[in-house]
py3Dmol code that shows the C-alpha trace and the ligand (Angstrom):
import py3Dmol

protein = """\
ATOM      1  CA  UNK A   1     106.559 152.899  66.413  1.00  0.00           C
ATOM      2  CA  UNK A   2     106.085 154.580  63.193  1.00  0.00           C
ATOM      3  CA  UNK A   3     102.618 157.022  62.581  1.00  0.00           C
ATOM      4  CA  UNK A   4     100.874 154.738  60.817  1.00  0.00           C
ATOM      5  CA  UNK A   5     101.919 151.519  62.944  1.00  0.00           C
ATOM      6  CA  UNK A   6     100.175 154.029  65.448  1.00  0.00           C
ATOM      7  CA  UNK A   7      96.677 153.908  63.910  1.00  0.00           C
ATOM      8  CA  UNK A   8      97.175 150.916  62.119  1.00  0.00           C
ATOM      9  CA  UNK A   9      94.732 148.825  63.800  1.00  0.00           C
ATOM     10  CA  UNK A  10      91.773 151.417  64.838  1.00  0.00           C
ATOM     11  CA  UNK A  11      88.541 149.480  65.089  1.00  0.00           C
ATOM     12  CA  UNK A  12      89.598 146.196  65.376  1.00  0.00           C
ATOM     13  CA  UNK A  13      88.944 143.737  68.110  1.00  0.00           C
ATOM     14  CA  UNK A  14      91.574 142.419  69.656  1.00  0.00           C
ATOM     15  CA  UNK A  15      91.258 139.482  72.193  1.00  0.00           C
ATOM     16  CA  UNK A  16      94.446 138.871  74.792  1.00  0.00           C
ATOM     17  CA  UNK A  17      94.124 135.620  77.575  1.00  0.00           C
ATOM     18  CA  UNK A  18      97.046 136.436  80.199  1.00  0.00           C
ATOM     19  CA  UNK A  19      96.646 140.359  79.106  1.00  0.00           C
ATOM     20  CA  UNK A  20      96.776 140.470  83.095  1.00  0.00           C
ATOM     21  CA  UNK A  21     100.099 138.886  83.161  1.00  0.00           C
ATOM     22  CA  UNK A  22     103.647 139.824  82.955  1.00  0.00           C
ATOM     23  CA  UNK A  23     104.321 139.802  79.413  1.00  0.00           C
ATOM     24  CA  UNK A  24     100.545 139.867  78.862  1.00  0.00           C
ATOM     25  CA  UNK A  25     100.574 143.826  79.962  1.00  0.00           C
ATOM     26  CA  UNK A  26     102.953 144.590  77.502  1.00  0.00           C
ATOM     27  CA  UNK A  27     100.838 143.084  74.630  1.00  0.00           C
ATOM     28  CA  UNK A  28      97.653 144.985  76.317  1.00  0.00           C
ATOM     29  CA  UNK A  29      99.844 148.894  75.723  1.00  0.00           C
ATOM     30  CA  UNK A  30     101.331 148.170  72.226  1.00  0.00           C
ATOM     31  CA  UNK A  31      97.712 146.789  70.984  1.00  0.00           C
ATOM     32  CA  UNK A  32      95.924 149.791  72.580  1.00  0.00           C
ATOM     33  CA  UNK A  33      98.815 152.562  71.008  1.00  0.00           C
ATOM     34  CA  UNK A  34      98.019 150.664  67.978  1.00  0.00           C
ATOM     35  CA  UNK A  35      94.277 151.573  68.281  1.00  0.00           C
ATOM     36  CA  UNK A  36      92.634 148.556  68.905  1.00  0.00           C
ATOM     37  CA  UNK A  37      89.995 147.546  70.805  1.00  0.00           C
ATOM     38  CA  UNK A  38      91.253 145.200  73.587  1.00  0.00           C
ATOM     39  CA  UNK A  39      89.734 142.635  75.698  1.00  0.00           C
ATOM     40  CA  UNK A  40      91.093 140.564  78.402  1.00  0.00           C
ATOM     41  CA  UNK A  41      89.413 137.827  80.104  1.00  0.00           C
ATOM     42  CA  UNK A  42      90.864 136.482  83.366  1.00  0.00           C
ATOM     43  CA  UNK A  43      89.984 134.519  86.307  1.00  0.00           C
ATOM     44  CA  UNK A  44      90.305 137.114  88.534  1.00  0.00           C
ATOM     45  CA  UNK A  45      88.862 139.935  88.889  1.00  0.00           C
ATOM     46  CA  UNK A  46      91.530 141.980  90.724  1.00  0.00           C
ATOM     47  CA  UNK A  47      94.472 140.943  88.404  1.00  0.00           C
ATOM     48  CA  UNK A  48      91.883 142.608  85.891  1.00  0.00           C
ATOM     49  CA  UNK A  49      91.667 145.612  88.569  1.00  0.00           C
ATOM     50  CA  UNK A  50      95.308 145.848  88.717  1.00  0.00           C
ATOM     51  CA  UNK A  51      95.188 146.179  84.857  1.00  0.00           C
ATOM     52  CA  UNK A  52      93.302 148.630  84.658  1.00  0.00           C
ATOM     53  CA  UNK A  53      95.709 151.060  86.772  1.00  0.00           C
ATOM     54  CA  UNK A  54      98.864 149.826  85.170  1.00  0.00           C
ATOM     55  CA  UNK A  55      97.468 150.781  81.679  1.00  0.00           C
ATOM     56  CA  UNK A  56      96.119 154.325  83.013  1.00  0.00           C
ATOM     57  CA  UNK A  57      92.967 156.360  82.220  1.00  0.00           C
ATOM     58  CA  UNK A  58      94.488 157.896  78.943  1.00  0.00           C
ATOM     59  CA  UNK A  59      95.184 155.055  76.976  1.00  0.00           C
ATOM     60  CA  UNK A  60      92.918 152.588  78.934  1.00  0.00           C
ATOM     61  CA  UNK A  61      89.599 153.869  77.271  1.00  0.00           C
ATOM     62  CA  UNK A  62      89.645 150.767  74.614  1.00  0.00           C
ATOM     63  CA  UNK A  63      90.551 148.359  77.052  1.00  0.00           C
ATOM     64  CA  UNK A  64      87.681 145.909  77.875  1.00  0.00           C
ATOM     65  CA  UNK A  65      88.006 143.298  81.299  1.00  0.00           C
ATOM     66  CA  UNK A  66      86.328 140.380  81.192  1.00  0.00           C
ATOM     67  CA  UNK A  67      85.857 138.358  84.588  1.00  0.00           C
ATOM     68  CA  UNK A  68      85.804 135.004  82.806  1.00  0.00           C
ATOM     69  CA  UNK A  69      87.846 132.016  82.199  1.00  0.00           C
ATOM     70  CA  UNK A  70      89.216 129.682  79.294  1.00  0.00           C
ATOM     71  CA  UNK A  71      90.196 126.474  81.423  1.00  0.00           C
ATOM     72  CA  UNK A  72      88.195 124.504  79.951  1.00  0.00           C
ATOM     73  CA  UNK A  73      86.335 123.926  76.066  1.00  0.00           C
ATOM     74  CA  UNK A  74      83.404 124.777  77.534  1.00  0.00           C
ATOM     75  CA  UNK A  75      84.345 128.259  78.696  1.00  0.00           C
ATOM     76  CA  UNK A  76      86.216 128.670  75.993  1.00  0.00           C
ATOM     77  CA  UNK A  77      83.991 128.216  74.057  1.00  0.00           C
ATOM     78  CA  UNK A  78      81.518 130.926  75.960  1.00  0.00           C
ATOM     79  CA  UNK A  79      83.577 132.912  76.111  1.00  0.00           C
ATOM     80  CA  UNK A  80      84.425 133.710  72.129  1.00  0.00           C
ATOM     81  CA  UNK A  81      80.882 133.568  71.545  1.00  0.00           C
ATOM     82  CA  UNK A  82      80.345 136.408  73.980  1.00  0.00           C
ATOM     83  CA  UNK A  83      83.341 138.761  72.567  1.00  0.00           C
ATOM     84  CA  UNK A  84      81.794 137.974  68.890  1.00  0.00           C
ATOM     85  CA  UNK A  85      78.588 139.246  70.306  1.00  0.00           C
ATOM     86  CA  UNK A  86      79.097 141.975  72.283  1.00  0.00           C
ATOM     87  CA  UNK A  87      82.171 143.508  70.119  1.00  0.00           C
ATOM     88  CA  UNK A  88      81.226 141.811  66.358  1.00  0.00           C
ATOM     89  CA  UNK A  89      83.878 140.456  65.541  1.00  0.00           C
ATOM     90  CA  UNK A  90      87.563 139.272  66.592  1.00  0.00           C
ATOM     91  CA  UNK A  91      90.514 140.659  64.271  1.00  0.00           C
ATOM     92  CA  UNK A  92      93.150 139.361  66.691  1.00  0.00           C
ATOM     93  CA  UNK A  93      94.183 136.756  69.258  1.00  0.00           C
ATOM     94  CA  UNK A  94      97.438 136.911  71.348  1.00  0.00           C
ATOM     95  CA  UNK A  95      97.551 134.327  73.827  1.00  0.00           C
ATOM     96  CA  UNK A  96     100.022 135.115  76.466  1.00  0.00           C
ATOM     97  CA  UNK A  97      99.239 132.269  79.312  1.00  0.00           C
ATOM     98  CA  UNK A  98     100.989 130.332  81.937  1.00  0.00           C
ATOM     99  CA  UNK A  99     103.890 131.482  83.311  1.00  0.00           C
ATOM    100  CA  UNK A 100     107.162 130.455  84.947  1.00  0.00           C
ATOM    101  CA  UNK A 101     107.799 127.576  87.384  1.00  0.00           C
ATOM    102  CA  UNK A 102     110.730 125.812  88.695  1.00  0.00           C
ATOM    103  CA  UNK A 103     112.041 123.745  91.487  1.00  0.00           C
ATOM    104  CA  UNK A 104     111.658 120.193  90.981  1.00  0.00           C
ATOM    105  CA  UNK A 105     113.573 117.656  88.651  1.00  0.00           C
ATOM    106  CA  UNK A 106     111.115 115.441  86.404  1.00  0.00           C
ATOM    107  CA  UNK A 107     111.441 112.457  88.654  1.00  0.00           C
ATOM    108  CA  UNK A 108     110.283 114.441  92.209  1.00  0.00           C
ATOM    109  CA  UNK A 109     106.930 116.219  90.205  1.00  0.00           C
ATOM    110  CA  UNK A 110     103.281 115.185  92.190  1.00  0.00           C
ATOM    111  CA  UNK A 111     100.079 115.392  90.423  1.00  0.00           C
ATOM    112  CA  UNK A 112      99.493 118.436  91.708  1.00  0.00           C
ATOM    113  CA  UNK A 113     102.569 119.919  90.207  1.00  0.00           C
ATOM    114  CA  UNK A 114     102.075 118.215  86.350  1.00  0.00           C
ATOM    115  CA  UNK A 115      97.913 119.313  86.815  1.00  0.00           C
ATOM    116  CA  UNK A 116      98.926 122.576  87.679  1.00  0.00           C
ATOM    117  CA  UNK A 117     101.853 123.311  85.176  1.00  0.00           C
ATOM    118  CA  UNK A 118     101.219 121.098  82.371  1.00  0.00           C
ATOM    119  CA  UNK A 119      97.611 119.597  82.070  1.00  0.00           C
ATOM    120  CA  UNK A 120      95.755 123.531  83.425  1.00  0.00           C
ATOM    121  CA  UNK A 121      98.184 125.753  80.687  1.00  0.00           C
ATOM    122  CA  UNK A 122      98.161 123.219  78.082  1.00  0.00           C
ATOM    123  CA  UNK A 123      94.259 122.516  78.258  1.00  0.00           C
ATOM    124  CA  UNK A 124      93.701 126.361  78.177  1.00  0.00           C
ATOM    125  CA  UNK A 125      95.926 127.015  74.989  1.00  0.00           C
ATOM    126  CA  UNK A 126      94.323 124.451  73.218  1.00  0.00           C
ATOM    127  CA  UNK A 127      90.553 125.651  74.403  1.00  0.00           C
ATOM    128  CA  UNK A 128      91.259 129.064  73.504  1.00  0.00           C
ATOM    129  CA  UNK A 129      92.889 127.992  70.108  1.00  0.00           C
ATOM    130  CA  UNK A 130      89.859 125.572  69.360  1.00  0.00           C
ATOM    131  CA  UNK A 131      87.016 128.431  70.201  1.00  0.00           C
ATOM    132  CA  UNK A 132      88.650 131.411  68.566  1.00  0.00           C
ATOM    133  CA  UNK A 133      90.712 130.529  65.338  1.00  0.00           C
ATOM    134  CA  UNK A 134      87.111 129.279  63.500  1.00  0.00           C
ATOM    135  CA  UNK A 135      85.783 132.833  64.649  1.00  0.00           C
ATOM    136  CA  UNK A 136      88.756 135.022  63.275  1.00  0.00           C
ATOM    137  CA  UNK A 137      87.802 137.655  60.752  1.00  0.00           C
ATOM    138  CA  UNK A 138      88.777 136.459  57.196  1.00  0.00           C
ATOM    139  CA  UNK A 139      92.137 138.201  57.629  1.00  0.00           C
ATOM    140  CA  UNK A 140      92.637 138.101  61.189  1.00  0.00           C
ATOM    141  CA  UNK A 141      95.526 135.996  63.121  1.00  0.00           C
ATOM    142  CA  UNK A 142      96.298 134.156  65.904  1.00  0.00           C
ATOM    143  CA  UNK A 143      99.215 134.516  68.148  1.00  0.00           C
ATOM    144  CA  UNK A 144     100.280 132.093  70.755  1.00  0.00           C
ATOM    145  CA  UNK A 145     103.230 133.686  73.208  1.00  0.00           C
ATOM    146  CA  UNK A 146     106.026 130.567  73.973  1.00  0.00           C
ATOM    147  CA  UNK A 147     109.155 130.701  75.877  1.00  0.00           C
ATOM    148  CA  UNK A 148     112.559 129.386  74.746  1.00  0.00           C
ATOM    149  CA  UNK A 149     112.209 126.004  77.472  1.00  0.00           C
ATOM    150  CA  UNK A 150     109.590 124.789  74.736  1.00  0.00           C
ATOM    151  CA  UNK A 151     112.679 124.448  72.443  1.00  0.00           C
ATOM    152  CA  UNK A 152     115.231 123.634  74.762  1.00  0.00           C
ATOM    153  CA  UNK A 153     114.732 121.453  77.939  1.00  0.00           C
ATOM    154  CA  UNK A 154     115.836 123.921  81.107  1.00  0.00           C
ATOM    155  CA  UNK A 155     116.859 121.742  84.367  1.00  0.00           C
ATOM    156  CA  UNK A 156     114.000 121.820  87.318  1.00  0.00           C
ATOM    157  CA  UNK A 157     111.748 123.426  85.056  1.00  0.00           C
ATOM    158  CA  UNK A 158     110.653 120.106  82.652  1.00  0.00           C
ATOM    159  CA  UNK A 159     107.008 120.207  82.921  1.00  0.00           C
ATOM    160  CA  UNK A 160     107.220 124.037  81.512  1.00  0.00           C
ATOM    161  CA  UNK A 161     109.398 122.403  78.924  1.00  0.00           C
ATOM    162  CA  UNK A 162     107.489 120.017  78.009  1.00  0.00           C
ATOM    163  CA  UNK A 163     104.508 122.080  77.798  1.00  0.00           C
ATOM    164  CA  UNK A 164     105.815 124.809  75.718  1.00  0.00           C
ATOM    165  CA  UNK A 165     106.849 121.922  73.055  1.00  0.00           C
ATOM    166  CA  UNK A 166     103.065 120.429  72.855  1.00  0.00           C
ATOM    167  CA  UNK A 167     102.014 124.381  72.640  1.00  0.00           C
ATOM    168  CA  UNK A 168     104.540 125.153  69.879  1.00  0.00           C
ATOM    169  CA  UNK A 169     103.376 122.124  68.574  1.00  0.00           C
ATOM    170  CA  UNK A 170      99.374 122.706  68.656  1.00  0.00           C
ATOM    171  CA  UNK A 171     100.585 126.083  66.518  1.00  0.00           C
ATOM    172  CA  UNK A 172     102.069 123.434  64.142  1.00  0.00           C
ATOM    173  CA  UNK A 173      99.369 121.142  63.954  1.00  0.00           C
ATOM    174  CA  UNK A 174      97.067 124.177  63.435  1.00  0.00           C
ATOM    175  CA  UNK A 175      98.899 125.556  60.514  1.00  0.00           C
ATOM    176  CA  UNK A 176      99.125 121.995  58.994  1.00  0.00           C
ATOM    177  CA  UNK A 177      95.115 121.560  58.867  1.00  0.00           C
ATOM    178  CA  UNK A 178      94.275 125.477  58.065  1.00  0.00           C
ATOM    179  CA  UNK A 179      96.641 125.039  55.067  1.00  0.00           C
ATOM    180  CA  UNK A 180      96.164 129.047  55.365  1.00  0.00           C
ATOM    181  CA  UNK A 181      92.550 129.794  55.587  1.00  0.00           C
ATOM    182  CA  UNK A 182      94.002 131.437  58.764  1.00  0.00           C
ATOM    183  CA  UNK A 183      96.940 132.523  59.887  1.00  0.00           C
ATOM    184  CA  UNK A 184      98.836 131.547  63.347  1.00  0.00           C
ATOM    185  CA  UNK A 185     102.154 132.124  64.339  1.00  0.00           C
ATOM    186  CA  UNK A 186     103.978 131.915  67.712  1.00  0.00           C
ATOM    187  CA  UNK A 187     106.641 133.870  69.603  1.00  0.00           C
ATOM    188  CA  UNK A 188     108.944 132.226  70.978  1.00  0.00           C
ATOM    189  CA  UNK A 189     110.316 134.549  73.811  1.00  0.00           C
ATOM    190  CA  UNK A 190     113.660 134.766  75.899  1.00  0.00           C
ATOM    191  CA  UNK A 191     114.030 135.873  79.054  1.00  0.00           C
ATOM    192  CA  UNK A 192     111.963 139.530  79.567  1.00  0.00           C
ATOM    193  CA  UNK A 193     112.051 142.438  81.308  1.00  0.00           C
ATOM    194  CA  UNK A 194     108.927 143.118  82.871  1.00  0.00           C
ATOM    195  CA  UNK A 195     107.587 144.853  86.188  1.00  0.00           C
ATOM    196  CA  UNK A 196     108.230 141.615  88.406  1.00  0.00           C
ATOM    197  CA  UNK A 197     111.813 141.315  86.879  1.00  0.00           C
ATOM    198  CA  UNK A 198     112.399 145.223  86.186  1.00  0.00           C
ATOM    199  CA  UNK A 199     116.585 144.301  85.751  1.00  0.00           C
ATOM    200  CA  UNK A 200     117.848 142.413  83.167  1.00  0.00           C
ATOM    201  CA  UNK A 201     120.306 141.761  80.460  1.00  0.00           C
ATOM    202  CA  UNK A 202     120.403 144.599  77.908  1.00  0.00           C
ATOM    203  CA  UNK A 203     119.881 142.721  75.193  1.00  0.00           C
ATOM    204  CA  UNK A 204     116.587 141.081  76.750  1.00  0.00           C
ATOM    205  CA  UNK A 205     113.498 142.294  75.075  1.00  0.00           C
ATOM    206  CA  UNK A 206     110.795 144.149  77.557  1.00  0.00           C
ATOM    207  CA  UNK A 207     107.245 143.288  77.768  1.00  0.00           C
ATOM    208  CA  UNK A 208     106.314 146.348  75.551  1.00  0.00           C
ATOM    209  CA  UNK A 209     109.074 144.698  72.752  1.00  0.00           C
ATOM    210  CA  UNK A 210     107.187 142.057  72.826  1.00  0.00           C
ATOM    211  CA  UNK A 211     104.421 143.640  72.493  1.00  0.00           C
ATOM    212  CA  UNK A 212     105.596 145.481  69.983  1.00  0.00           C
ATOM    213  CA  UNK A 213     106.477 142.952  68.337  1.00  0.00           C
ATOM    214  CA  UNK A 214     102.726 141.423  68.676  1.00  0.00           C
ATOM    215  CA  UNK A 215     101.391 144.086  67.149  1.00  0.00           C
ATOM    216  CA  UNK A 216     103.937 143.511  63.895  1.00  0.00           C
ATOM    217  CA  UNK A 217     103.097 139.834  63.465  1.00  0.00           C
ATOM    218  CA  UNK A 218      99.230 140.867  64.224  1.00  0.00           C
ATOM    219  CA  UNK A 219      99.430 143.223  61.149  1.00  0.00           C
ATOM    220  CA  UNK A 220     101.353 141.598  58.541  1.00  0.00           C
ATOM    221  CA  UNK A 221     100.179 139.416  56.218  1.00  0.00           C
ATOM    222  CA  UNK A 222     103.741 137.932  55.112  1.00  0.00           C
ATOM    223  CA  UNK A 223     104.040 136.507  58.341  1.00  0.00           C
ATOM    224  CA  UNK A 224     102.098 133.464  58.499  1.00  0.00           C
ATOM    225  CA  UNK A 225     102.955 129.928  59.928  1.00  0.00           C
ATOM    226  CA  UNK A 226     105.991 130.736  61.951  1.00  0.00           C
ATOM    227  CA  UNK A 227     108.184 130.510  64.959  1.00  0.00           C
ATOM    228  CA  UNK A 228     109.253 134.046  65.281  1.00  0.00           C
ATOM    229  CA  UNK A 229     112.489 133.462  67.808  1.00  0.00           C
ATOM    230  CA  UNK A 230     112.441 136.833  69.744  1.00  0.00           C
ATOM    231  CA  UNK A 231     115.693 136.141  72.307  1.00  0.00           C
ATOM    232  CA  UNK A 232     117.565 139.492  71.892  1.00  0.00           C
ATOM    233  CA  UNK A 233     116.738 142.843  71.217  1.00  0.00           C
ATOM    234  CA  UNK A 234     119.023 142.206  67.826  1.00  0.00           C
ATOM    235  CA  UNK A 235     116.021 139.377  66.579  1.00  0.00           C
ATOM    236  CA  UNK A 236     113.302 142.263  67.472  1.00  0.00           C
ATOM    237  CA  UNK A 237     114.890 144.887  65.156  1.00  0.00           C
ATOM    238  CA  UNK A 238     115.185 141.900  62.355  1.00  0.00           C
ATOM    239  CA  UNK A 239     111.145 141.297  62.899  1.00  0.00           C
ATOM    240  CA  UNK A 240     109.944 144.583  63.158  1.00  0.00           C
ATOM    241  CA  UNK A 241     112.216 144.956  59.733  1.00  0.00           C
ATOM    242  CA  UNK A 242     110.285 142.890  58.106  1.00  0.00           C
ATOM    243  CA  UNK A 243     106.474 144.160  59.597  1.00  0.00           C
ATOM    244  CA  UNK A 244     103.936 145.660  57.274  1.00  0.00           C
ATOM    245  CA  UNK A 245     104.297 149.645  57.182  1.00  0.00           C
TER     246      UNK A 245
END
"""
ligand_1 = """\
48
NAP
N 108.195 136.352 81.849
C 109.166 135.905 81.056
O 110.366 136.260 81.230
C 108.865 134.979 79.917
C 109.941 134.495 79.168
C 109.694 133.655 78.093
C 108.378 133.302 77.784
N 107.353 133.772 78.532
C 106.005 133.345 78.156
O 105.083 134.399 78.249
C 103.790 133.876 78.597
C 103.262 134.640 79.806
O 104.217 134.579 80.851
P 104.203 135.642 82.060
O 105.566 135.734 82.566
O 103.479 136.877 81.639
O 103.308 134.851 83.117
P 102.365 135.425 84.311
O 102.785 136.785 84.704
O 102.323 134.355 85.327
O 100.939 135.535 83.601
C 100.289 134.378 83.218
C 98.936 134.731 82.646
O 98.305 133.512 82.217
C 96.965 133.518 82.662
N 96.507 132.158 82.953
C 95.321 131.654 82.599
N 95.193 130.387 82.957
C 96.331 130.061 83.594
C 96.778 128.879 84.227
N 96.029 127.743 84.269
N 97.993 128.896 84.806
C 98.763 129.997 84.776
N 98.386 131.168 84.167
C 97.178 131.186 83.593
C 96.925 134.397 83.897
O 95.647 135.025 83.863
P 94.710 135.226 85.135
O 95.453 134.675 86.325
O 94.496 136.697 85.208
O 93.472 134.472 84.798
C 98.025 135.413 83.636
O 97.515 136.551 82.998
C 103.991 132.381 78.843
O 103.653 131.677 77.682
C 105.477 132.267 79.100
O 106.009 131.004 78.751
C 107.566 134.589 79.594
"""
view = py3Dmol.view(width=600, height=400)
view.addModel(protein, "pdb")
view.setStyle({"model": 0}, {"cartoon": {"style": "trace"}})
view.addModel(ligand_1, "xyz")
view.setStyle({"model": 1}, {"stick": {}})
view.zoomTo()
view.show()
C-alpha cells in the first residue's frame, strides 16, 4: 500500500460485523494500517479476545471490541446507535458475516440447518444494513463481503447459495432506493487464504487482499453500486488500479 493509502483514512470510524472472522481479520489489519478507527461487535467475547492478539499491541491501539450482537433489528439497531454515540460518527461499514457450510443436498436440509445458515446470516445482513446505511456520514459507504456460491449454485452447499444471492441482492435493492444518497457495494470473494486455510492456490487472494481491497472500495468515490468480483489475485491488481490515490 502506497504512503498516502497508509494515512488515508486517519480519524474515521470504521464499523466491521465478522471483524472476528476469517476474512473479517483481514479487513480489521488493512482498515487499522489505513488509520482508522475500528470497531467490531461480536457475540462472543473470546472470538473478540482472540482478536485482539492476532492484531497485536502495535497496531491494535485503534481497534475497539464490542461484546454485542446484530441478529436481530432490534440489536441492530442498538447497536449503531451506540457506535454513533460513543465514537460520533460512522465513515465505514464492511460487513464480513456468515461463513462456510456444506454437507447436505437441498432436499436432506432440517430446520435447524436452513435457521442456522440461511434465515440467522440473512436476517443479520439485512439488520445491520437497515441500522447503519441511514447513519453513514454524508460520504461514507457500505460494504457487504459475498462469496462466489451467491452467483453460482455450489453442490451440498445450497442454502449458502441461496443466501449469498438474497444478500447480493439486498445490496441491489439498496442501491435501487438510495439512487446514490449513499454508496454500497459488495465483494464478491473466491476462495481465500486465511489462518484456518493457510494453503491455497496462488492465485487466491488472502484475507489481508481482501482487505486491502476493502480499504480501496471504502475510499473511492468512483466506486459506487457494484459487484466488485475479487476471484484471483489478477481481479485485485485490476481494483486496486482503479482505487483513489
Ligand atoms: N473464507 C473464505 O474462503 C470465503 C470465501 C468466499 C467468501 N467468503 C465470505 O466472507 C464472509 C466471512 O466468511 P469467513 O470465512 O470469515 O467466516 P467465519 O470465519 O465463519 O466468520 C464469520 C463471522 O460472521 C459473524 N457472524 C455473526 N452472526 C453470524 C451468524 N448468525 N452465523 C455465522 N456467523 C455470524 C461471526 O462473528 P461472531 O461469531 O464473532 O459473532 C464471525 O466473525 C462471508 O460472507 C463469506 O461468504 C469467505
Amino acid at each position: 500500500m502506497s504512503t498516502s493509502a497508509s494515512t488515508s483514512l486517519d480519524g474515521k470510524v470504521v464499523v466491521v460485523p465478522g471483524g472476528t472472522g476469517n476474512v473479517g481479520e483481514g479487513i480489521v489489519r488493512a482498515f487499522l494500517k489505513a488509520g482508522a478507527t475500528v470497531v467490531v461487535p461480536s457475540r462472543s467475547q473470546s472470538r473478540l479476545d482472540a482478536l485482539v492478539k492476532l492484531i497485536g499491541p502495535e497496531l491494535g491501539a485503534n481497534l475497539k471490541t464490542l461484546a454485542a450482537g446484530y441478529g436481530t433489528f432490534d440489536d441492530a439497531d442498538q447497536l449503531a446507535t451506540r457506535i454513533v454515540k460513543e465514537y460520533g460518527r460512522v465513515d465505514h461499514v464492511v460487513a464480513s458475516v456468515g461463513g462456510w457450510w456444506m454437507g447436505k443436498a437441498l432436499w436432506q436440509i432440517g430446520q435447524d440447518d436452513w435457521q442456522k445458515v440461511f434465515v440467522d446470516v440473512a436476517t443479520s445482513h439485512m439488520a445491520l444494513a437497515r441500522s447503519f446505511v441511514p447513519r453513514l456520514a454524508d460520504d461514507g459507504s457500505y460494504t457487504t463481503i459475498a462469496g462466489f456460491s451467491g452467483q453460482k449454485p455450489y453442490p451440498a452447499a445450497g442454502i449458502v447459495s441461496m443466501q449469498g444471492a438474497a444478500q447480493l441482492m439486498m445490496r441491489e435493492a439498496f442501491s435501487a432506493e438510495l439512487k446514490g444518497q449513499r454508496r454500497i457495494n459488495d465483494l464478491v470473494l473466491g476462495p481465500i487464504i486465511n489462518r484456518s486455510r493457510p494453503g491455497g492456490d496462488p492465485n487466491w487472494l488472502t484475507a489481508d487482499q481482501v482487505g486491502e481491497a476493502a480499504v480501496g472500495v471504502a475510499r473511492t468515490p468512483s466506486i459506487a453500486d457494484e459487484h466488485v468480483v475479487l476471484d484471483t489475485v489478477e481481479d485485485l491488481k485490476k481494483t486496486l488500479a482503479r482505487v483513489a490515490g
